[in-house]
C-alpha positions as CSV (number, residue, x, y, z in Angstrom):
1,X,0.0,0.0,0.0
2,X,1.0,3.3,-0.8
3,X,-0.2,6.7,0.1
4,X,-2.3,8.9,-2.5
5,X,-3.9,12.3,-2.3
6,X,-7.3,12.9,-4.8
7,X,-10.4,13.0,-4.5
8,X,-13.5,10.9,-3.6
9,X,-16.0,12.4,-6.1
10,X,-16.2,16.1,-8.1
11,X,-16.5,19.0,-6.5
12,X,-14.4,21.9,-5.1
13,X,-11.4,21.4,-2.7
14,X,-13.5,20.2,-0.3
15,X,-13.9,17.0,-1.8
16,X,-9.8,16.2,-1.6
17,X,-8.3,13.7,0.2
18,X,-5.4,11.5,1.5
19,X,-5.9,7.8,1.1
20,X,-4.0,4.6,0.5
21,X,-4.1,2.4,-2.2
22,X,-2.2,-0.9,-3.9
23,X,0.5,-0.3,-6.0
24,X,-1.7,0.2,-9.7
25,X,-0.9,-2.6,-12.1
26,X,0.3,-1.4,-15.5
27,X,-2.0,-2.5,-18.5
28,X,-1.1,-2.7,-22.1
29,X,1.2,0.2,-23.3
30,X,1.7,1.3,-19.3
31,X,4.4,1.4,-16.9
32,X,4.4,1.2,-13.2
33,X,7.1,4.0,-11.4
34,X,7.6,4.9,-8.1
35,X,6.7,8.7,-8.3
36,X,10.0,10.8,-7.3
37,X,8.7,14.6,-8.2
38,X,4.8,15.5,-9.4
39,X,4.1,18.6,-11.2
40,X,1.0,20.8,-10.4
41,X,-0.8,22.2,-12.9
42,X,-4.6,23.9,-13.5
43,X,-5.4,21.0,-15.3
44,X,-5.3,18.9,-11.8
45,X,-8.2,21.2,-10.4
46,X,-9.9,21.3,-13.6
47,X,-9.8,17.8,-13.5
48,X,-11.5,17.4,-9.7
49,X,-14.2,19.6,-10.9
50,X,-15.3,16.9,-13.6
51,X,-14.8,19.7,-16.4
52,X,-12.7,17.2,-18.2
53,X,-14.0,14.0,-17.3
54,X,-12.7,12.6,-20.2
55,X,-8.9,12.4,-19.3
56,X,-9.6,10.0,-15.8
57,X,-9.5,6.7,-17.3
58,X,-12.6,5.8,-16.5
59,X,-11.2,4.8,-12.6
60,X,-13.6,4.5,-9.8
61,X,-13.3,7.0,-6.9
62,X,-11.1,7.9,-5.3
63,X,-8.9,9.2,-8.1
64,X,-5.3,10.9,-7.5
65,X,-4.7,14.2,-8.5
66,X,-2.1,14.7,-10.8
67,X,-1.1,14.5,-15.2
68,X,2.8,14.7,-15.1
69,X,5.9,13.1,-12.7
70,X,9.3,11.9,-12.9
71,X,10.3,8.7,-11.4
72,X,11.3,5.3,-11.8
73,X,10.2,2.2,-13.5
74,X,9.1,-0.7,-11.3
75,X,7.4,-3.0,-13.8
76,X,5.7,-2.3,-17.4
77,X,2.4,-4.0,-19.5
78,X,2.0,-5.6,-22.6
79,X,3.5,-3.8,-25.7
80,X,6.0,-1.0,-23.6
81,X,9.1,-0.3,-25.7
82,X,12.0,1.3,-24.9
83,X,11.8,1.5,-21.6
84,X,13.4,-1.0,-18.9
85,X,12.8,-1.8,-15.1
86,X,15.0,0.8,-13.2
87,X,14.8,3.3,-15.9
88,X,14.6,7.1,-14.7
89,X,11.3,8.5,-16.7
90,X,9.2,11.2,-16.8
91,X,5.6,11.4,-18.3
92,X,2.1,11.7,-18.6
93,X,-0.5,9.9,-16.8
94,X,-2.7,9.5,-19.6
95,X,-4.7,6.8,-18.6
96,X,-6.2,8.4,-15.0
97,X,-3.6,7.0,-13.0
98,X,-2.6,10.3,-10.9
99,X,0.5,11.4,-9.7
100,X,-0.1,12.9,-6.5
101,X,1.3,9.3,-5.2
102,X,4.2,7.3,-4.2
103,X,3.5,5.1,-7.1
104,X,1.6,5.4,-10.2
105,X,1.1,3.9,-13.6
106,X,2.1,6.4,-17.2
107,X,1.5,5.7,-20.0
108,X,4.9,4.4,-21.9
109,X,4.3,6.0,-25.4
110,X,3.8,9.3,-23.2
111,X,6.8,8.6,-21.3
112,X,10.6,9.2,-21.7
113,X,13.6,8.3,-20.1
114,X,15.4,11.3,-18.1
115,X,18.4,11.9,-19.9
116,X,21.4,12.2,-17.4
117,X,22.5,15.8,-16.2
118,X,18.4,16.5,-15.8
119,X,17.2,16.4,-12.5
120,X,13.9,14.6,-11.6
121,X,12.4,17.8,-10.3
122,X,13.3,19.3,-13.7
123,X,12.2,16.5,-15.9
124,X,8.8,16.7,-13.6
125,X,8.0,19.8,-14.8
126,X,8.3,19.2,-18.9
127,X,5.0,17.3,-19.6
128,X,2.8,19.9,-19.4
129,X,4.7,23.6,-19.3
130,X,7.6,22.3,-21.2
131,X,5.8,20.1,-24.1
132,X,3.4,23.2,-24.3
133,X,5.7,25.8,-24.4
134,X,7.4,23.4,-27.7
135,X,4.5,23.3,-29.5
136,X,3.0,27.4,-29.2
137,X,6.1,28.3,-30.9
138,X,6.4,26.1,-33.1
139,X,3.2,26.7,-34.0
140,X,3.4,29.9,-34.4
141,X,6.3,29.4,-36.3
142,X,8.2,33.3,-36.1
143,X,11.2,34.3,-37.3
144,X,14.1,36.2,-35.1
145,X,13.2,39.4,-33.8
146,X,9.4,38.9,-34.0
147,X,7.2,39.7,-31.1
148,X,5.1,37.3,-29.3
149,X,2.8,38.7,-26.3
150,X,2.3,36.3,-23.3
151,X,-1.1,36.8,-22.0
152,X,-0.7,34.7,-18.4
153,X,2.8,35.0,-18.4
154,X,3.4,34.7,-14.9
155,X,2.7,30.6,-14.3
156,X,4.8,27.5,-14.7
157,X,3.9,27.3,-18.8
158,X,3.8,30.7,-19.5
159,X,7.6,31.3,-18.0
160,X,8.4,28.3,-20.2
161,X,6.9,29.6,-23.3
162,X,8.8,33.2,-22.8
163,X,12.3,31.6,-21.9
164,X,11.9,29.5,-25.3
165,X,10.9,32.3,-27.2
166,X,13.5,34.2,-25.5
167,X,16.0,31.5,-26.7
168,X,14.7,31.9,-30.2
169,X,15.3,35.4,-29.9
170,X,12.0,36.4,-30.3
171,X,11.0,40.0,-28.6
172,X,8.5,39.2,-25.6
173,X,5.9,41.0,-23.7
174,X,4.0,39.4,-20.9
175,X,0.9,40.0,-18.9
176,X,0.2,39.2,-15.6
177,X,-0.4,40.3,-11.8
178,X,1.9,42.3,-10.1
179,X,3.7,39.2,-8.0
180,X,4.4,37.6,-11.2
181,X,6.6,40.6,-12.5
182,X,10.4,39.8,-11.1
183,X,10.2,36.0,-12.4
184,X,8.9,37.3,-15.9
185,X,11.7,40.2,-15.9
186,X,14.2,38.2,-15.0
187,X,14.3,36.1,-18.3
188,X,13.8,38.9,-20.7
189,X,9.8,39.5,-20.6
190,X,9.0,43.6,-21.2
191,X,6.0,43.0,-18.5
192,X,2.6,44.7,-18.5
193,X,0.9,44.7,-14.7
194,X,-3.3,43.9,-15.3
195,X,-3.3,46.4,-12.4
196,X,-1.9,49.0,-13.5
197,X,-4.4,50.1,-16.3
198,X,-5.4,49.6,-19.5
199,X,-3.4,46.4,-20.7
200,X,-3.9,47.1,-24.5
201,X,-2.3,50.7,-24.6
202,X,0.4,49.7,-22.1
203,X,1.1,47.1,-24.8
204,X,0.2,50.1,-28.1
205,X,3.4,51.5,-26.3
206,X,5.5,48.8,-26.5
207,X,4.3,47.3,-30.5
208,X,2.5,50.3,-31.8
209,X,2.3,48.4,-34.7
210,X,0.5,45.4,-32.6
211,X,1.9,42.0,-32.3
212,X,3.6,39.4,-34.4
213,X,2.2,36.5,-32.1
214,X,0.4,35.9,-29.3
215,X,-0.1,32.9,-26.7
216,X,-3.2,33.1,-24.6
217,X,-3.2,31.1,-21.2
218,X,-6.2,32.9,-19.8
219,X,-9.1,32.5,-21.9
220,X,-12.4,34.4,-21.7
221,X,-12.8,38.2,-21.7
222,X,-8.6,38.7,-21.0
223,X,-8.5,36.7,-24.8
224,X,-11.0,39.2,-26.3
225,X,-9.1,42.1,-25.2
226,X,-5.5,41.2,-26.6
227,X,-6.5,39.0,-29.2
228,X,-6.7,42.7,-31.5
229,X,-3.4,43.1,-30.7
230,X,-2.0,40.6,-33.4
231,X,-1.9,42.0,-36.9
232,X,-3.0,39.1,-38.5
233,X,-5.4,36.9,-35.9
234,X,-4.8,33.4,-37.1
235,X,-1.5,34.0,-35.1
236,X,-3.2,34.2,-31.8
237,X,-2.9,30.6,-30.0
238,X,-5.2,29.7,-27.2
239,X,-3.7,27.0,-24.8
240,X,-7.2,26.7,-22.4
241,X,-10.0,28.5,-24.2
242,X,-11.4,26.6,-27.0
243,X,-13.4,29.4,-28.8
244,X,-10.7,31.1,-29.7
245,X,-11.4,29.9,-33.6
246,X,-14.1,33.0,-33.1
247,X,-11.7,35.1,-33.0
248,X,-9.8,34.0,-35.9
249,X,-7.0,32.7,-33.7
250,X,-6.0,29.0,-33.3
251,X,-6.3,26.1,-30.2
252,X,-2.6,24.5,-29.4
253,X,-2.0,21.5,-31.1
254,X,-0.5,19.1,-28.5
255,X,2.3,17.0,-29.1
256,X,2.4,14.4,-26.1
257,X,4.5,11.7,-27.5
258,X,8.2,10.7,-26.3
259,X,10.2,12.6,-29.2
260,X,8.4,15.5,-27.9
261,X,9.4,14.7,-24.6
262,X,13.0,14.3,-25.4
263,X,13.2,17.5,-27.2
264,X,11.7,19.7,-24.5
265,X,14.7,17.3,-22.0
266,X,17.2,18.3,-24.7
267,X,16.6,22.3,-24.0
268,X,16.4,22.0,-20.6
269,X,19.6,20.4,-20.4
270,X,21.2,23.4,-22.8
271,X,19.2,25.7,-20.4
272,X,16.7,26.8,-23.3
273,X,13.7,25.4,-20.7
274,X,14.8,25.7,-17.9
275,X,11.9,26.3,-15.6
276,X,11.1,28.6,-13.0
277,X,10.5,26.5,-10.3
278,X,9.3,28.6,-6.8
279,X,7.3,26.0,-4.1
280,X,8.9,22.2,-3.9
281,X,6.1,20.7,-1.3
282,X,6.2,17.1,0.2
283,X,3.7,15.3,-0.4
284,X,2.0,15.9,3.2
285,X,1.2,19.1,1.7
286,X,0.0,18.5,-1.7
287,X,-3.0,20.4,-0.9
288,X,-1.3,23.9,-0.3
289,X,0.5,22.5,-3.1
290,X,-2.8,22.8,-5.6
291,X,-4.0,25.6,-3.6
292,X,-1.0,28.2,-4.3
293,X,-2.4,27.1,-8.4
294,X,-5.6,26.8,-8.3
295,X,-5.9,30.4,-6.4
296,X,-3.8,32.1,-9.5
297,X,-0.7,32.5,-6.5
298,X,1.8,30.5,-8.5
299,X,4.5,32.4,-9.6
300,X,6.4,29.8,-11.8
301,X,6.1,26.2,-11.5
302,X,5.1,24.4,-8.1
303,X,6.2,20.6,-7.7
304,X,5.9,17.9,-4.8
305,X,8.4,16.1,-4.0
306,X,7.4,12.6,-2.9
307,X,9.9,10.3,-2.7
């Protein structure tokens, strides 16, 4: 048995809780790790609330919180390649297994060895900020010199996406709350504080000509207001809100697979991705852990450590 923290049916924190449960048994195209780091990410409360209901697995309550860890491989289902007992991976748990536990099941085409020189706590963080960050640009697709404007720059995958555009020497403006200005400044970002007025003249000043890109992690109303800022809109990515096609933008198109993987563990070795990570919690605390995120308090990325 092995200690877990989810959540015994949807609903709001209040429904969270620690429990313990077997060690999961890997099915076809899974592998079973002991869970060394967990990231936190929105998507972990989104997915408590039942608003992607889709993405558990179909698992009985309780389920554990969690999408992304690093660890180590204990045992692996039918048809796993590439990846051995004692490897050190990191991944997505695809197939509802949760990571917010000291072990867990990913699944293996989702899942990639750590190369050496990359810490667990580093590789923990890649899945989700680090693949995402990969695949906006790319997406986007702009040349040296352009500009790209953040909106949400502050958390753990907008930081990565402005450190890799920063690395592909692309000219970056962020958005965000005040707290969130020194982690984005640090790395190159021109900010622009929500609180401090009007967001789109603050960024007229900066592009009066408006933007070559944009990347949109807040969805909604903050979408609608900077999504004029791009001179053409079908450069506008949305990362959370899927209407953004109304706009004339476009929704990320995920890569999740283990060359994608690899790549984002190949610039965070050269320092390209390296992520802003603020909060390391043990696992005893995973719930201030989700609660610094889910509140909008994050500044950066915030793991648990739980081996």
């Amino acid at each position: 048995m092995g200690q877990a923290w989810g959540f015994g049916r949807y609903g709001g924190p209040e429904v969270q809780e620690f429990f313990d449960r077997p060690d999961p048994v890997p099915g076809r195209g899974e592998v079973l790790i002991r869970v060394d780091v967990a990231g936190v990410n929105p998507l972990d409360y989104l997915l408590r609330s039942g608003l992607v209901s889709g993405l558990d697995g179909g698992r009985p309550f309780p389920r554990v919180l969690g999408m992304e860890a690093a660890g180590t491989v204990l045992a692996w289902g039918e048809d796993v390649d590439g990846l051995e007992v004692g490897d050190a991976v990191f991944g997505f748990a695809l197939t509802g297994g949760g990571t917010y536990a000291e072990t867990t099941v990913l699944s293996a085409p989702n899942t990639a060895r750590i190369p050496a020189g990359l810490s667990a706590t580093v590789a923990a963080t890649l899945p989700v900020a680090g693949t995402t960050a990969v695949d906006v640009l790319d997406q986007l697709g702009l040349p040296a010199g352009a500009t790209v404007l953040v909106n949400g720059v502050g958390g753990g995958v907008g930081l990565a996406v402005a450190r890799l555009a920063v690395g592909r020497e692309l000219r970056v403006i962020g958005t965000g709350s005040t707290a969130k200005r020194e982690h984005a400044e640090t790395i190159g970002v021109r900010f622009i504080d929500y609180a401090a007025g009007d967001v789109v003249a603050a960024a007229r000043e900066l592009v009066p000509d408006g933007c070559d890109g944009i990347v949109d992690l807040v969805g909604g109303a903050s979408l609608r207001t900077v999504a004029p800022l791009a001179r053409d809109p079908r450069n506008v990515i949305a990362v959370g809100d899927s209407s953004v096609p109304d706009l004339g933008g476009r929704f990320v198109e995920r890569r999740l697979d283990r060359e994608n993987l690899e790549r984002s563990a190949r610039l965070a070795l050269d320092g390209v991705l390296a992520p802003v990570i603020t909060a390391v919690h043990p696992l005893s605390d995973a719930p201030a852990a989700l609660a610094t995120v889910e509140n909008g308090h994050a500044s950066g990325k915030v793991v648990i450590k739980v081996a």
